[in-house]
N, C-alpha and C positions, 0 to 999 in steps of 0.2 A: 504493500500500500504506500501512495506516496506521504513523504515522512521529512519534515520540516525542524529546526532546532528552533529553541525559545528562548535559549541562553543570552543569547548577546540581543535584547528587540530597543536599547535607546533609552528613546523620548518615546517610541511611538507604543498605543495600546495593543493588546493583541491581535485583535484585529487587523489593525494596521500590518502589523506585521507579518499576519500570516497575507494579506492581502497581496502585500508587495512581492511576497513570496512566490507568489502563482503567478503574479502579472509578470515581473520576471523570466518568470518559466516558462513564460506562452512567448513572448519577447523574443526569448532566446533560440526558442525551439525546440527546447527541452520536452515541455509538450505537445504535442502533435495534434493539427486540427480535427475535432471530434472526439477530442480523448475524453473519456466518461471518469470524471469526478468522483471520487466517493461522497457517498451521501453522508449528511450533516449527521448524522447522529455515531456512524462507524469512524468518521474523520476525525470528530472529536475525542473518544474515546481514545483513538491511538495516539494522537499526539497530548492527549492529557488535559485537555482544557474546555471549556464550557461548547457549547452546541449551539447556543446563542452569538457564539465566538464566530464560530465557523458560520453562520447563516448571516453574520454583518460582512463578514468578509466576500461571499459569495455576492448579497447583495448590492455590493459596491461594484466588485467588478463586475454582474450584469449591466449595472447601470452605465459604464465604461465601455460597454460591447465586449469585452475579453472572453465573456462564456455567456452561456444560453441554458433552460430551462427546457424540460420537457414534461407535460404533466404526468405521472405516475412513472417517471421514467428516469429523473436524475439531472445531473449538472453537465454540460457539456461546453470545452475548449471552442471555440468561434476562432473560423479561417480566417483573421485580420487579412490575411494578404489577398483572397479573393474577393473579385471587384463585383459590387453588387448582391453581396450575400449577405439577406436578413439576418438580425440581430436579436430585435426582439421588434413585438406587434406593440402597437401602441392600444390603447383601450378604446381609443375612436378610430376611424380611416378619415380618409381626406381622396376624394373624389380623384380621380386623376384625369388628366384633359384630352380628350381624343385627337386634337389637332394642335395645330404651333400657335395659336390666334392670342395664346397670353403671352408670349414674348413682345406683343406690341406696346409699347411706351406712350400710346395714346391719352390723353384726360379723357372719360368717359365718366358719363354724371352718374352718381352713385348716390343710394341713398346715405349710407352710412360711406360716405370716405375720410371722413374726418372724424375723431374721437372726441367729444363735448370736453371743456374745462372743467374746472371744480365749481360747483352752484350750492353756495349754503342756503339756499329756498329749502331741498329735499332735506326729511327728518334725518334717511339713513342714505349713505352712500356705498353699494358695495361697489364703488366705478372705481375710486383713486388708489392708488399703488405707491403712495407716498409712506416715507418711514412713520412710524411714532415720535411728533413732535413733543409730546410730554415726557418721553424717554432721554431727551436730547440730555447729553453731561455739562449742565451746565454752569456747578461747583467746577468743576475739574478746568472746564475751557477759561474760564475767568482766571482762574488760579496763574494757567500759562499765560492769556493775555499779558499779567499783569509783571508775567517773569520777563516774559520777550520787551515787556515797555522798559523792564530794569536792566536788561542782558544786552539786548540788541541794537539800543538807540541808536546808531551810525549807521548799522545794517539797514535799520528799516527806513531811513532816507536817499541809498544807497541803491539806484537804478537795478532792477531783477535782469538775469541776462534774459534773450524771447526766451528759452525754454524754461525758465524759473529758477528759484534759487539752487546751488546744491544741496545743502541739507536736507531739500525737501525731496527732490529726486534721491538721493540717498536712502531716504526714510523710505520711501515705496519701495526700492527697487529689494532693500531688506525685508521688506513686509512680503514681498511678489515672491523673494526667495523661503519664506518659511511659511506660508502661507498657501502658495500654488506651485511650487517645488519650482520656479522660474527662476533660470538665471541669466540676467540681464545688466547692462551696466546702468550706474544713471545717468552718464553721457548719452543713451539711447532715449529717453524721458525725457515730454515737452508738458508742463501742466500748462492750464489756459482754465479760462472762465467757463466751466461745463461743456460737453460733448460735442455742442452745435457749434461752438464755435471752431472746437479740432477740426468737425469736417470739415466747415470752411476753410482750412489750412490747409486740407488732405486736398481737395478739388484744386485748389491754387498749383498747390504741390504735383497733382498727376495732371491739371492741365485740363478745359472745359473740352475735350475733343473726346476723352474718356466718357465711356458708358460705365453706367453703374448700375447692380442690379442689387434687389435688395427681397426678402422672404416674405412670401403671400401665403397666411394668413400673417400679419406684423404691425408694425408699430407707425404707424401712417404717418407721423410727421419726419420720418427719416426720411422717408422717400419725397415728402415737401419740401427739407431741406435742400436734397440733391438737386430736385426742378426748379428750386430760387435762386440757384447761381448758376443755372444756364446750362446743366449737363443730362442728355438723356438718362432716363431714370426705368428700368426693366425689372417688370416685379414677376417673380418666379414662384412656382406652387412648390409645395413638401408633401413631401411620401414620409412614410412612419421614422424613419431616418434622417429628418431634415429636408437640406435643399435635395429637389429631383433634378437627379443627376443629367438625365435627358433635356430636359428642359437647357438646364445649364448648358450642355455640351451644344445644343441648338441654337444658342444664341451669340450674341456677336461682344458679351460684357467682357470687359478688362478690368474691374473693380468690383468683388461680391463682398454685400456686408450682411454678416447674420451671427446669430448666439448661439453656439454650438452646445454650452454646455447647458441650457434653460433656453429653449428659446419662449416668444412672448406672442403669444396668449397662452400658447398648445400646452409648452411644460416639458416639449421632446428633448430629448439629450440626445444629440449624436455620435451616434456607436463610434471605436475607432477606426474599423474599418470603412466607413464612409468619410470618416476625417484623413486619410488614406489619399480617397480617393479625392476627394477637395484641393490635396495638396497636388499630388498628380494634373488635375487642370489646370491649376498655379503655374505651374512652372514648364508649362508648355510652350508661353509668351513670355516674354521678356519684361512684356507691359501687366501682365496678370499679375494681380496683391489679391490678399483678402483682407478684411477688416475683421476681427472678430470682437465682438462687441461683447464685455462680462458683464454686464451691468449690474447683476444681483448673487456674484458666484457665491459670495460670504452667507446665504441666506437658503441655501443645502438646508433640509430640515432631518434629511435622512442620509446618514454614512459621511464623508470627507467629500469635498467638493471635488467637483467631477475637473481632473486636469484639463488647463489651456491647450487649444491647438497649438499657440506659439510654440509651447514646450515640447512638442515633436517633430518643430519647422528646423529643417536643415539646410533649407536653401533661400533663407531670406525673403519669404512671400507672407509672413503675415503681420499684421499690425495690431497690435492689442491695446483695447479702448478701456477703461471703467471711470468710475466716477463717485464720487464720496455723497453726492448729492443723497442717492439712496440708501447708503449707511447711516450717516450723520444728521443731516436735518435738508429738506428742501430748498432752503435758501442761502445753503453753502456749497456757493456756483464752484466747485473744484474739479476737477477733470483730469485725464493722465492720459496719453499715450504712450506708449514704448515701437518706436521704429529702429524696422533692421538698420544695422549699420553704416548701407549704404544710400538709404534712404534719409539720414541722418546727418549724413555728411552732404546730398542736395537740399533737407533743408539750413541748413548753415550758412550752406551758401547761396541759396536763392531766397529764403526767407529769413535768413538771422537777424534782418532789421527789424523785425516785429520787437515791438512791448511786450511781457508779458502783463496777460490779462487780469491776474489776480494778484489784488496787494499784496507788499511784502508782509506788511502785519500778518493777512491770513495764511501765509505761505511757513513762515518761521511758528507760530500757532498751531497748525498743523501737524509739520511734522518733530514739534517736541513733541505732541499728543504721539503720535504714533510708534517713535523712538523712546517713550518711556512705558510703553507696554498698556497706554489705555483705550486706544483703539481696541488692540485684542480682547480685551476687556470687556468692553460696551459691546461687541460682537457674540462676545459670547454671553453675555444676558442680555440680546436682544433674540440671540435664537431662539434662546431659552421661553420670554417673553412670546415669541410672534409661534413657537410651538403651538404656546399654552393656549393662544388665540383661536391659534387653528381649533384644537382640538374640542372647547370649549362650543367651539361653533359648529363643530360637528358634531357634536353631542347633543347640543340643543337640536338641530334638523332631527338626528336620529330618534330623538324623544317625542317631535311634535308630527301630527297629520302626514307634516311635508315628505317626508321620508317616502312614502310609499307614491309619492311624484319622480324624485328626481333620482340619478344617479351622479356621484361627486366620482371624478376621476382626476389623477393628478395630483393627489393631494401635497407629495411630497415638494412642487416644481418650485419653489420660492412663496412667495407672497399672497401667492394666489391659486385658487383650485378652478378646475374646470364641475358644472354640473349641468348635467341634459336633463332634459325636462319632459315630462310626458302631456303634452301640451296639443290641442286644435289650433290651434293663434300663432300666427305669426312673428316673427320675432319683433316687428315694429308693432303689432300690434300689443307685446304683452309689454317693453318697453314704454308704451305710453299709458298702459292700464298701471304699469307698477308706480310711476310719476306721477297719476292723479292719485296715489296712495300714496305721497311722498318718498316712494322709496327711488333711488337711482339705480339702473342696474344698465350693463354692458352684454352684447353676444356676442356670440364667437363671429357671428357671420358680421359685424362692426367692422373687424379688423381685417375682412378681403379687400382687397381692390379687383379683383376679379369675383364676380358674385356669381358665376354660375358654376366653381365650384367651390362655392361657400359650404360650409359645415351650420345648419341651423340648429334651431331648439336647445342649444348648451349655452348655458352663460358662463361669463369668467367671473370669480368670486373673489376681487382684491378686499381681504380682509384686514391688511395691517393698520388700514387709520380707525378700522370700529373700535368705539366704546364697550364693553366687559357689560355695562348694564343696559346696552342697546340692543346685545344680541338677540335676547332673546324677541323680543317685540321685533326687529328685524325678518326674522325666521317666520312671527305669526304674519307680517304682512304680506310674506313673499306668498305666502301659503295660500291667502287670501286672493293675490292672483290668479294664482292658478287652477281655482276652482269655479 
């Protein structure tokens, strides 16, 4: 039976450690594609340790693509190097398109192509995906304000270079390495004033002659972004795997931006072996990058955050996005990118004239918070936190009428769960019956821009900004809908 040591496991839990173990050993070759696993309960016994051990470990690297499940049949090794081979099925499908007609870049009037603002009219909103501003550390940040005003005075008068100060790049680029196993320099890190403004740097950067394609069902003002500064913009469908590959390989884009490890609405993780193949298109062109956009990786509700594509990029094609904004508080416009090397050295030299966008106050602010271990901190009681949320709210559905309406999928994807509805009514129609009940709510089919193969009757459940004593009145009026 395969047989692991425990002696030497660190810093990391067992889990981890058996984890790294096997990933490894698929890696290397050690085990061979379709090698049958023992099962959690004979696995555990021989190497001596809990069953619960082995079933987080297993769960993780499913969730990685490394291995696959079979029902009544065991764990199984996944072909990474075969192109195209499922991983795992998602709990929903996603329509696939019989002809090319969605690779067109056209504006076509939709109902829902734009995602509404925040409206405090509605009692309950499960629309925003914004963090818990009552959670914000706001002993802690004063504390550093008040060091950085006694430490830094010269610095913080003192011109930021465009990519921002180093310390603060520093402090990320340490955070990227014990936190997403990345290793990156912080001469590679450009902070700016939130995400929208990066891209505008990116498009500057590859030039308005580039097409850009971006993931259908998603996040609609990225792709309003791309079409405000003048560059076509190609929104691509997903198969249970992320971007479809066809699709992709159909179209004429040189710049794909999408969330591989969460993406947004769905909650898909992309297996490794379709991150594989992502890189493979990459590096077919010279002109081909991908973006990969983490915006929520810290907020994993189940096992270790799913590893960055950057972290397996060998040939300089991916760009990795995130943003503090969704950790910390909404109106701490902080942003990061990390570009290859060489991409780094043209922006130097074609955009080093830039300001950076974010004061130095916030910048020095910042990364003491994070250099002294409070970030880590606040992340790990806010998982804690935005768990207890989850679960809380699914406890009350399971409790009330509603349950025997809806089915919740997804739960684990970040912030938000998916749940389909057993519903006669249309999605605009139940949207506007749940608004004259004050409640807000969003569907999945919101976030296509191609609507005829929108996914209907599932909504997306952004739970992080409810109230504890909202939920429940929440849950009776959604019920109330839908009856």
């Amino acid at each position: 039976m395969l047989t692991y040591s425990f002696d030497n496991t660190g810093s990391d839990s067992l889990y981890e450690h058996l984890y790294k173990c096997i990933k490894n050993d698929i890696l290397s070759g050690e085990l061979a594609p379709d090698y049958k696993l023992p099962s959690k309960r004979s696995f555990a016994k021989n190497l001596g340790i809990s069953t619960i051990t082995v079933e987080n470990a297993y769960a993780q690297l499913i969730a990685e693509g490394y291995i696959y499940s079979l029902p009544k049949k065991g764990y199984y090794v996944t072909d990474i190097a075969a192109v195209g081979q499922p991983v795992f099925a998602a709990s929903y499908s996603h329509s696939q398109p019989e002809n090319t007609n969605f690779l067109s870049a056209a504006h076509t009037s939709l109902t829902f192509s734009k995602q509404p603002d925040a409206d405090t009219s509605y009692q309950i909103d499960f629309s925003t995906n914004h963090a818990s501003g009552a959670n914000f550390p706001f002993y802690t940040w004063a504390k550093l304000m008040k060091e950085v005003m006694s430490d830094c005075s010269s610095e913080l008068l003192t011109p930021s270079p465009a990519a921002g100060i180093l310390e603060l790049r520093e402090a990320i680029a340490r955070h990227l390495s014990d936190f997403r196993g990345m290793k990156v320099l912080p001469e590679q890190i450009i902070v700016g004033a939130g995400t929208e403004y990066l891209y505008g740097l990116l498009i500057q950067l590859f030039g308005t002659d580039q097409t850009f394609a971006v993931e259908d069902p998603g996040y609609s003002k990225i792709r309003m972004i791309y079409e405000s500064h003048g560059v076509d913009c190609l929104c691509l469908p997903l198969d249970n795997e992320g971007i479809h590959m066809a699709a992709l390989s159909a179209c004429n884009a040189d710049i794909l931006h999408l969330s591989p490890s969460h993406h947004y609405p769905t909650g898909i993780v992309t297996p490794v072996s379709r991150r594989y193949e992502l890189l493979g298109w990459a590096s077919k062109e010279p002109s081909r990058y991908i973006i990969e956009d983490d915006y929520d990786s810290e907020f994993r509700l189940l096992g270790k955050p799913i590893p960055s594509l950057q972290s397996i990029d060998v040939m300089n094609k991916v760009i990795y996005m995130n943003t503090f904004t969704k950790s910390l508080a909404p109106t701490i416009r902080i942003s990061y990118m990390v570009l290859p090397l060489p991409l780094m050295e043209q922006f130097n030299r074609r955009l080093g004239f830039y300001s950076c966008t974010v004061s130095n106050f916030e910048q020095y602010t910042l990364a003491r918070f994070i250099r002294e271990g409070h970030f880590e901190k606040h992340i790990n009681r806010m998982r804690i936190y935005y768990r207890n949320q989850r679960d809380f709210l699914i406890s009350a559905i399971k409790k009330s009428p509603l349950d025997a309406l809806v089915t919740i999928q997804e739960k684990d994807a970040g912030l938000h769960f998916l749940m389909k509805v057993d519903t006669s009514m249309s999605d605009e129609q139940l949207t506007q019956k749940a608004k004259e009940a004050g409640l807000k709510i969003t569907c999945l089919s919101q976030y296509y821009f191609h609507r005829d193969i929108a996914v209907n009757h599932t909504l997306v459940i952004n739970y992080s900004a409810l109230k504890t004593d909202t939920i429940a009145k929440a849950v009776e009026l959604l019920y109330q809908c839908l009856i």
